[in-house]
TIVODO-188885 format. One line per 3 residues: their letters; for each residue x, y, z of C-alpha. Coordinates in Angstrom, 1 decimal, always signed. Layout:
N
a = X,Y,Z; ...;
//
This chain:
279
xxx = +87.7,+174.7,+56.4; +90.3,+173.1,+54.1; +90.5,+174.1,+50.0;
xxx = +91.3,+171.9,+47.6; +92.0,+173.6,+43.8; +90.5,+171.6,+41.2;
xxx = +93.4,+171.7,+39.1; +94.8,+169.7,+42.0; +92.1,+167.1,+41.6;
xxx = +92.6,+166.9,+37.7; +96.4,+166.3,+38.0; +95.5,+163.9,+40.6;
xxx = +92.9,+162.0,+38.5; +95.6,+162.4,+35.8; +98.4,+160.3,+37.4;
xxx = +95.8,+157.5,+38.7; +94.3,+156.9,+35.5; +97.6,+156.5,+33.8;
xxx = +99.2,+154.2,+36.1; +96.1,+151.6,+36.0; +96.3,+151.5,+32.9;
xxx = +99.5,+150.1,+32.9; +100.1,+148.4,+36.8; +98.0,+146.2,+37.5;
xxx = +97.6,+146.0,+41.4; +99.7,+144.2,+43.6; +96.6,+142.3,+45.3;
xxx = +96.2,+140.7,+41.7; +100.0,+139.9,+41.4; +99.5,+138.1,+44.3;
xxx = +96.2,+136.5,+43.4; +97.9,+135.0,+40.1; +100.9,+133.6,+42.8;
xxx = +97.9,+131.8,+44.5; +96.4,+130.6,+41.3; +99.7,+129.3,+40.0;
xxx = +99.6,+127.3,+42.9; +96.1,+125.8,+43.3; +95.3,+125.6,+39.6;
xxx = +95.5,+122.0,+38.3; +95.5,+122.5,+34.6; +98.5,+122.7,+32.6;
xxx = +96.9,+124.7,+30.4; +95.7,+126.7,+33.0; +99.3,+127.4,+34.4;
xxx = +100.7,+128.0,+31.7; +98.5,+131.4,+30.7; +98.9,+132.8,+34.5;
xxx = +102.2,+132.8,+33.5; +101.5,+134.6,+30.4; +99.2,+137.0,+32.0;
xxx = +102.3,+137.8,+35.1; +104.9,+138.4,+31.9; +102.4,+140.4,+30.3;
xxx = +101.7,+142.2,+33.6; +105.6,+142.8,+33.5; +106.1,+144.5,+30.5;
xxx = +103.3,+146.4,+30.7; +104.2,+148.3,+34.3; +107.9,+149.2,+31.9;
xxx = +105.4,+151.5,+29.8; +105.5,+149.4,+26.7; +102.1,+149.1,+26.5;
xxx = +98.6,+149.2,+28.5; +98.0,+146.3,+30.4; +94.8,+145.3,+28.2;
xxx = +94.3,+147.1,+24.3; +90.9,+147.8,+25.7; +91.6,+150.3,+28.7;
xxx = +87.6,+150.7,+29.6; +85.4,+152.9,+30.9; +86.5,+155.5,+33.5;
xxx = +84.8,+155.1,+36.9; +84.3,+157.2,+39.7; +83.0,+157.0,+43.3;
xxx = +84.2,+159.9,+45.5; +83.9,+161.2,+48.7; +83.6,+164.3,+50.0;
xxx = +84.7,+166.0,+53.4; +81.8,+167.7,+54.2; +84.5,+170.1,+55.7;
xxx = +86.6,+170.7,+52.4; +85.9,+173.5,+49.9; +87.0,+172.4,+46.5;
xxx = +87.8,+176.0,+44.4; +86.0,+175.1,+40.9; +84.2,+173.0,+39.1;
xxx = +84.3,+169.2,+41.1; +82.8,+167.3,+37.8; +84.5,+169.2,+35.5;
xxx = +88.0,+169.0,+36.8; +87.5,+164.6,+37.2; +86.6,+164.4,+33.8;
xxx = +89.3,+166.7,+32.3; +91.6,+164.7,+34.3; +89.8,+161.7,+32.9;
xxx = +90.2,+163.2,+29.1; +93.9,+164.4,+29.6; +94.8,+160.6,+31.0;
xxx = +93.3,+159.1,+27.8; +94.5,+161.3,+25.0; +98.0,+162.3,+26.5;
xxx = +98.4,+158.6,+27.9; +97.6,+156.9,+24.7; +94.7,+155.2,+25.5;
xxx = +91.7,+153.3,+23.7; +89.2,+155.8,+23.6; +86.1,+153.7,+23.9;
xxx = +83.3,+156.2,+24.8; +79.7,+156.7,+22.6; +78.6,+160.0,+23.0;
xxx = +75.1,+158.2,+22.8; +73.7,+154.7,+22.6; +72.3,+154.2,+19.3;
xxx = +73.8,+157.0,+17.2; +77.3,+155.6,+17.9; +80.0,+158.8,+17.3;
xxx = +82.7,+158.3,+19.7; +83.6,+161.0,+22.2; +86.9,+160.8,+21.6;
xxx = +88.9,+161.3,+24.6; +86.8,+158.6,+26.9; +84.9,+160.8,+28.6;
xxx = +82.1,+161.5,+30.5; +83.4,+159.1,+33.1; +80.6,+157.6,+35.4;
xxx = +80.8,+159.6,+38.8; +79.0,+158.2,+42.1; +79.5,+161.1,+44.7;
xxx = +78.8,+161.1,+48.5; +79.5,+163.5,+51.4; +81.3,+162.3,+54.2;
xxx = +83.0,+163.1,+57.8; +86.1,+165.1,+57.2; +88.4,+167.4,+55.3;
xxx = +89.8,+165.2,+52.7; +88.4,+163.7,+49.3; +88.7,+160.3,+48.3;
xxx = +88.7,+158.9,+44.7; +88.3,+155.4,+43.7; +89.1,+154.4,+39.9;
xxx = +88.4,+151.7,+38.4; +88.7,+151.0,+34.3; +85.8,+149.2,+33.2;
xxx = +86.3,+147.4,+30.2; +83.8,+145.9,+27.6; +84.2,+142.4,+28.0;
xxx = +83.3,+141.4,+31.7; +81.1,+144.4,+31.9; +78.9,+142.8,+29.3;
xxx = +78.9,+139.7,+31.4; +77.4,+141.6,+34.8; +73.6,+140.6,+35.6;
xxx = +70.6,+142.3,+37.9; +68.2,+140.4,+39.6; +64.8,+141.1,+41.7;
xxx = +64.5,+138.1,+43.8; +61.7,+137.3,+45.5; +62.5,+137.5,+49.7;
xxx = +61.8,+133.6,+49.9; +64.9,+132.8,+47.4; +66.5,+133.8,+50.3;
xxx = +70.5,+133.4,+50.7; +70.5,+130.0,+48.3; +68.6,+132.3,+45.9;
xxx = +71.6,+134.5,+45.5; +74.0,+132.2,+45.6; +72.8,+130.5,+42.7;
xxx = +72.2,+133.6,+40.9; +76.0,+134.3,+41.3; +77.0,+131.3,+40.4;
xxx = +74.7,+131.3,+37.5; +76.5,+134.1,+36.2; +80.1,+134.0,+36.5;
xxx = +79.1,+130.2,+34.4; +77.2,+132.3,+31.9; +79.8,+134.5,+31.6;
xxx = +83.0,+131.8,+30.7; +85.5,+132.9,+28.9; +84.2,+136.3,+27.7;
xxx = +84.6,+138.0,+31.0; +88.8,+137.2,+30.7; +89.2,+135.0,+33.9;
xxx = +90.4,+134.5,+36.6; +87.8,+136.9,+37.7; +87.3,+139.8,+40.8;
xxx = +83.3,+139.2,+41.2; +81.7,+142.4,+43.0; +78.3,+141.6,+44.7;
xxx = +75.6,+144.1,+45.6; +72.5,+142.5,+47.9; +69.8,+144.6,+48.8;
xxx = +68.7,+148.9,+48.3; +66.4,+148.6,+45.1; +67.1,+148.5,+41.8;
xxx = +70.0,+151.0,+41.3; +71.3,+151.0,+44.4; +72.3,+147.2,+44.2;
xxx = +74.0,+147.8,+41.1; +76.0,+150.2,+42.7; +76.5,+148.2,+45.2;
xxx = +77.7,+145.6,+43.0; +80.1,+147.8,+41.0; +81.7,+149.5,+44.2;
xxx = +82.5,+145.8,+45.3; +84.0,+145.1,+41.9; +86.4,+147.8,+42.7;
xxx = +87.7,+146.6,+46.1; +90.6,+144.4,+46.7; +89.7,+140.6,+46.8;
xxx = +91.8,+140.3,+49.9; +89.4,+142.5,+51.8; +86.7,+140.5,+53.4;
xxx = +83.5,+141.7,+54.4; +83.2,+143.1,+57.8; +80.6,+141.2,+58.6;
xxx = +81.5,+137.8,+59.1; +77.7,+136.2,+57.9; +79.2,+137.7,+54.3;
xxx = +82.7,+137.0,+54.6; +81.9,+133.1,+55.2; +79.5,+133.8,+52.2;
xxx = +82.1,+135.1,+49.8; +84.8,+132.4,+50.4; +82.1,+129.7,+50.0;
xxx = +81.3,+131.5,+46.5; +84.3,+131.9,+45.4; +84.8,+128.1,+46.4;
xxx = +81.8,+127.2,+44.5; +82.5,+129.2,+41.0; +85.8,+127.7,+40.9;
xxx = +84.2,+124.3,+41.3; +82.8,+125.4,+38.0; +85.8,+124.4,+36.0;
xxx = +85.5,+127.7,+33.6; +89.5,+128.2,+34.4; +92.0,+130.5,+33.2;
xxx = +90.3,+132.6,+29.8; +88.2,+129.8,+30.0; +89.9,+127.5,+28.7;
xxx = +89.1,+125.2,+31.5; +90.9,+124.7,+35.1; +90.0,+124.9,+38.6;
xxx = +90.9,+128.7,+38.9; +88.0,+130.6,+37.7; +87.6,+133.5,+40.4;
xxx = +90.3,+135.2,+42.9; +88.0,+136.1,+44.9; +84.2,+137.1,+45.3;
xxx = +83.5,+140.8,+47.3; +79.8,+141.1,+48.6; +78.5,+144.6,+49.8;
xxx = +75.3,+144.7,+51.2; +72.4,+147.4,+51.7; +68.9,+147.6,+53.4;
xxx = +65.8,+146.5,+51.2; +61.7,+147.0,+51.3; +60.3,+144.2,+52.9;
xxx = +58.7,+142.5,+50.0; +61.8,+142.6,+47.7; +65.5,+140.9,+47.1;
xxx = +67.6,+143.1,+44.7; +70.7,+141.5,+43.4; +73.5,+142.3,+41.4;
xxx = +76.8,+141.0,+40.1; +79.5,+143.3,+38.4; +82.3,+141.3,+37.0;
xxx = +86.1,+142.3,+36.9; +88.3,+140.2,+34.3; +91.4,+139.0,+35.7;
xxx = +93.4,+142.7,+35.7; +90.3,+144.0,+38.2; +91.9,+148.0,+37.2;
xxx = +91.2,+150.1,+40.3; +92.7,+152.5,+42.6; +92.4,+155.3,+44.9;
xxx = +93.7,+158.6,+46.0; +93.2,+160.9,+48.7; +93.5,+164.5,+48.4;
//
């Protein structure tokens, strides 16, 4: 059996944290290339260059890509065959703490809802764990900030809405979402499990790269013909109108009960802040 020292897994969380706050990944480098080139609107143009120069100075370490650096979440796996020496949770969100005070960046954690005292170092992250083949672990990071999260919707569908059902409540949402969501926009779907599970769902597809389809190819032709259809929506760059309003649309899927149709959508803004590591 391997061991892992969680002081390992702090320094680890450490480093990750840090860097997405200022790189943004190359998959959305590449997806402001393709918007360049498919967007119609001057306008539109002329901020995906601004938001490639800021992108630039940013990855120097002038500043964080975005002021607000969001909401530190988790989803790890666990080697069923690995033995981590200490505490698991405490050592992600130290590393979580130490990224946000000795990386200089927005702290914007409540220590609870309505009596609104911030925590002060951005922690407790939001952990989703899961045990897995293997020796290794696996952490996936993704920043969450304020702004498109507020824009993310759940729905219970009824099983006849069927396919068109969630299609339209996708759709639906990225349009009610507009400019306040920072697009061009990474839109993570979750479709089916129950009520939480399709949230998760939704936010673990959030956090995958836009130019990883589906496996399955019934929801890979689904997510090119959404993404097709919310940039037919003509929200466009910030929303200022354009023909780019998504780079691309990530569906993950999940089995239901019989008499229901849980969907969810969890919306990235255009900087979609995520990573991994494997320890």
């Amino acid at each position: 059996m391997r061991t892992i020292n969680s002081k390992e897994i702090t320094e680890a969380v450490i480093r990750l944290a840090i860097q997405k706050a200022y790189e943004i990944g190359d998959d959305i480098l590449k997806g402001f290339d393709w918007a360049l080139t498919n967007e119609k609107s001057e306008t539109g143009r002329e901020i995906l260059q601004q938001l490639k120069e800021n992108a630039k100075i940013a990855a120097e370490g002038v500043v964080p890509y975005c002021q607000d650096t969001g909401m530190a979440v988790l989803f790890v796996e666990v080697g069923q065959d690995l033995r981590i020496e200490g505490d698991l949770e405490e050592a992600l969100n130290e590393g979580i703490r130490r990224a946000y005070v000795d990386g200089f960046l927005r702290k914007s954690v409540y220590k609870d809802p309505i009596r609104r005292v911030n925590t002060g170092d951005n922690t407790p992250a939001i952990i989703h764990y899961s045990i897995v083949k293997g020796d290794q672990l696996k952490i996936t990071f993704g920043a969450k900030g304020g702004g498109s999260e507020n824009m993310s919707r759940l729905s219970m569908l009824k099983p006849s809405d069927g396919i068109e059902g969630v299609k339209n409540f996708v759709i639906e949402t990225v349009s009610i979402g507009g400019a306040n969501a920072c697009p061009p926009l990474v839109v993570g779907v979750g479709i089916g499990g129950n009520f939480e599970k399709c949230a998760i769902l939704a936010k673990k597809a959030a956090l995958r790269s836009f130019q990883v389809r589906n496996q399955d190819p019934f929801y890979a032709e689904i997510e090119e013909e959404l993404k097709e259809k919310c940039n037919a929506l003509g929200v466009g760059p910030m929303g200022l109108g354009g023909t780019v309003t998504v780079l691309g649309v990530n569906i993950e899927v999940f089995p239901c009960h019989l008499v229901a149709l849980p969907v969810a959508v969890n919306i990235n803004c255009h900087a979609a802040r995520h990573g991994e590591i494997i320890l």
